[in-house]
Structures are given as structure tokens and as C-alpha cells.
N, C-alpha and C positions, 0 to 999 in steps of 0.2 A: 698540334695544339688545338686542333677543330673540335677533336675526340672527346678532349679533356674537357673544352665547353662547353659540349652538347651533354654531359655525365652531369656538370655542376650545373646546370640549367634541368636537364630531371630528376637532381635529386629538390633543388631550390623550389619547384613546380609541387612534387610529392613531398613534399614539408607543409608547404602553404595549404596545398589539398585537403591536409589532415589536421588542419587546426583548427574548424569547428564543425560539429557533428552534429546530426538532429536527425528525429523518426520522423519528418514530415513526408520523408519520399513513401513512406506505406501507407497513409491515410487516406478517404475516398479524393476523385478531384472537387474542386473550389473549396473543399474543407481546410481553412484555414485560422479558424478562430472558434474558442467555447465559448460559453458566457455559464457560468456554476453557480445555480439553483440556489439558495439558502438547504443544506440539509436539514428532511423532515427526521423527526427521531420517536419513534414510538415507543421508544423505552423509558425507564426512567434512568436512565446512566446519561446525564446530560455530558460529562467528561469528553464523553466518546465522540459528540458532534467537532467540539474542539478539534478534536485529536486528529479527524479526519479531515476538515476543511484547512487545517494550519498546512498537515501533511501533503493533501491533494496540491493544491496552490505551489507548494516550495516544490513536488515532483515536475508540477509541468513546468514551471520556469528553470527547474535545474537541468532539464531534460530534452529543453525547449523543443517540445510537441504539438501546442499550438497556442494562440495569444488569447490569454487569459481580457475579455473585452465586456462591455455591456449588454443585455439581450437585446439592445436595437441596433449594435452594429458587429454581432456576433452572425457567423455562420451554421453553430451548432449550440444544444442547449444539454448541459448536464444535471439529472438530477436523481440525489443519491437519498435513500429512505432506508434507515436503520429498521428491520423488523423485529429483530428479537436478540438478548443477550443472555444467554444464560450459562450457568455455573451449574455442571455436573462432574458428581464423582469419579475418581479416574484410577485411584488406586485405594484400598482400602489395609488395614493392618489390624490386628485382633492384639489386644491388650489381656494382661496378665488373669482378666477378671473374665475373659473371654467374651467381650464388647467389644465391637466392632468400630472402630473411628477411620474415618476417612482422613488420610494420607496425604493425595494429590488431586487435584480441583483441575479440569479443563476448562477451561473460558471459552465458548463459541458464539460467533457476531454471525448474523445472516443478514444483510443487506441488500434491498434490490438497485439498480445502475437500469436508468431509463438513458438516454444517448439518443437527439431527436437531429437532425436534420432540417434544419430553419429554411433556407432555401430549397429547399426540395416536398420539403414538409413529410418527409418521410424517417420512420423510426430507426434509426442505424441501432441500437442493442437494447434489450429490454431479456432482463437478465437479472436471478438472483444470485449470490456471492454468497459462502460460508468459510468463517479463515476459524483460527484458534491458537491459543499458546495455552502452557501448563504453569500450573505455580501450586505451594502446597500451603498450609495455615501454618506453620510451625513459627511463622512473626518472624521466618529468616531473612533478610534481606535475598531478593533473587540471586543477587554475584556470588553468593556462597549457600546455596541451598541444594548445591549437587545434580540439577536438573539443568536438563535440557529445552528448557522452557517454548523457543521457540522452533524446534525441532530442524537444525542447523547445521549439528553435528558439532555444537561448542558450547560447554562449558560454562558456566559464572565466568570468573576473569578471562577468559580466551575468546567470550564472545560480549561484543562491544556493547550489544542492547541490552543486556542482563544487568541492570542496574534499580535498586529500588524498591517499595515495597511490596511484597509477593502482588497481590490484585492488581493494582494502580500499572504495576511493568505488564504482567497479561495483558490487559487493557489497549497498555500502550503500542504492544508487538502486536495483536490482533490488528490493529488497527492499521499499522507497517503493511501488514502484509494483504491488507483488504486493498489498500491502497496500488501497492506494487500491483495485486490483481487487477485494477482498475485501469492503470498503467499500458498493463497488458493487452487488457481488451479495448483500449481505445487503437493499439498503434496492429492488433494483431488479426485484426476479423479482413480484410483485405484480400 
């Protein structure tokens, strides 16, 4: 009978273990709190500061990587500077008249990520970022425009963010994945 309690007592132990998870074990030590900059935007797609600051905020609370706090009772200071947005051609197709129209539009964001170390006063990342997604002018809603927008390996309907209209869903995925990249470099320089 001892066997059998000592079985349901490690698995009761590894159940408990595994019920909340968090990247704080990779971060430097006493880092335990950000405090996040207002983003500067040097562009004019004001959109995009939205998009980042709603996304940033909801990844580290979903993620709980470290406490989102004021800069005077923050241990780290985040801050994110849009440099440049721009739309270049990515595929082009030649019409009956043999004029050349562009096809498909890349959208690429480059952003720089400053990451300061308040108590130490030392710079933990200073670093610029470039993400992209694709979309085309044809006024198709992304979910059925045939592209692979955010390069995923899915689809319009098989891939969940493909929703919207061509620019705006770019926009929106660029900005996903600047994020995830940020994500990354907060929990991965270690």
C-alpha cells in the first residue's frame, strides 16, 4: 500500500509543478520588473504604435515574464522606436498591354529595442529588429487572397491571423512578429 502512496503523491507533486509556468528563470538576476517607454514612432503609420504597445503589454502579462511597473519602482526600462515602414514591390505581373503592375507588396517595419538596466545602470539590448508580412492590392480580403501573408506555412482560412484588409492585416502581422521578436530577446540574451 506504501508503493501506491508514494506513486499518487509523485504524480499529485508533478501535476502541481506544472500548473504555472514562466521565463523569469532566464532573465539577468534582480531583474524582475520593466517599466515600457511610451513608443517613439518616426513614421507616419500611427496604427502601428497602437498595435505594438496593446500587443507588447498583453505578451508579457500572458507570458508572465516580468511585472509590467512604473519607472520608479521598475528594475528595467523598455524602450521601443519605430524607424521606418515601408512598402516595396515583391512580385510584379505584366498585363496584356505589356505594362508592368505590381502584384504583391512586402510591408517591412525596422524598429530599434533599447532594454536599460535601471539598477545596474547598464544597457541589457540595444538592438535594431526588421519583421515583414506580404499582402497584394487586388482589395481581396487577406483570408482569401491565396497568399501566404505571414510566411507560416498557412493559408487564408487555415491560418488564424489572415483576416482583413490587405494593408491593415500586414500591418497587423508585422507587428505580431516584432513583438514575438521582442519577446524573444528579452527572455534569450542570457
Amino acid at each position: 500500500m506504501g508503493y501506491k502512496k508514494s506513486i499518487i503523491l509523485f504524480f499529485l507533486f508533478f501535476i502541481n509543478s506544472c500548473g504555472s509556468y514562466s521565463f523569469k528563470g532566464s532573465l539577468p538576476d534582480g531583474v524582475n520588473s520593466i517599466s515600457i517607454s511610451p513608443i517613439i514612432n518616426n513614421t507616419s503609420e500611427y496604427a502601428l504604435t497602437n498595435l505594438l504597445n496593446d500587443n507588447l503589454n498583453k505578451e508579457l502579462i500572458n507570458q508572465n515574464i516580468l511585472d509590467i511597473v512604473d519607472i520608479y519602482n521598475s528594475d528595467t526600462s523598455l524602450e521601443l522606436i519605430v524607424l521606418s515602414i515601408k512598402d516595396n514591390s515583391n512580385i510584379y505581373i505584366t498585363n496584356e498591354n505589356l505594362y508592368e503592375t505590381v502584384q504583391q507588396w512586402k510591408l517591412s517595419v525596422r524598429v530599434k529595442i533599447n532594454w536599460y538596466n535601471i539598477n545596474t545602470n547598464l544597457v541589457i539590448i540595444d538592438k535594431d529588429i526588421e519583421e515583414w508580412a506580404l499582402y497584394n492590392n487586388s482589395g481581396i480580403d487577406v483570408s482569401a487572397d491565396g497568399i501566404d501573408n505571414d510566411s507560416d506555412g498557412l493559408i487564408d482560412s487555415n491560418d488564424s491571423d489572415e483576416y482583413g484588409s490587405a494593408r491593415e492585416a500586414a500591418l497587423r502581422i508585422t507587428s505580431q512578429k516584432i513583438i514575438n521578436r521582442i519577446i524573444n530577446e528579452l527572455i534569450s540574451n542570457w
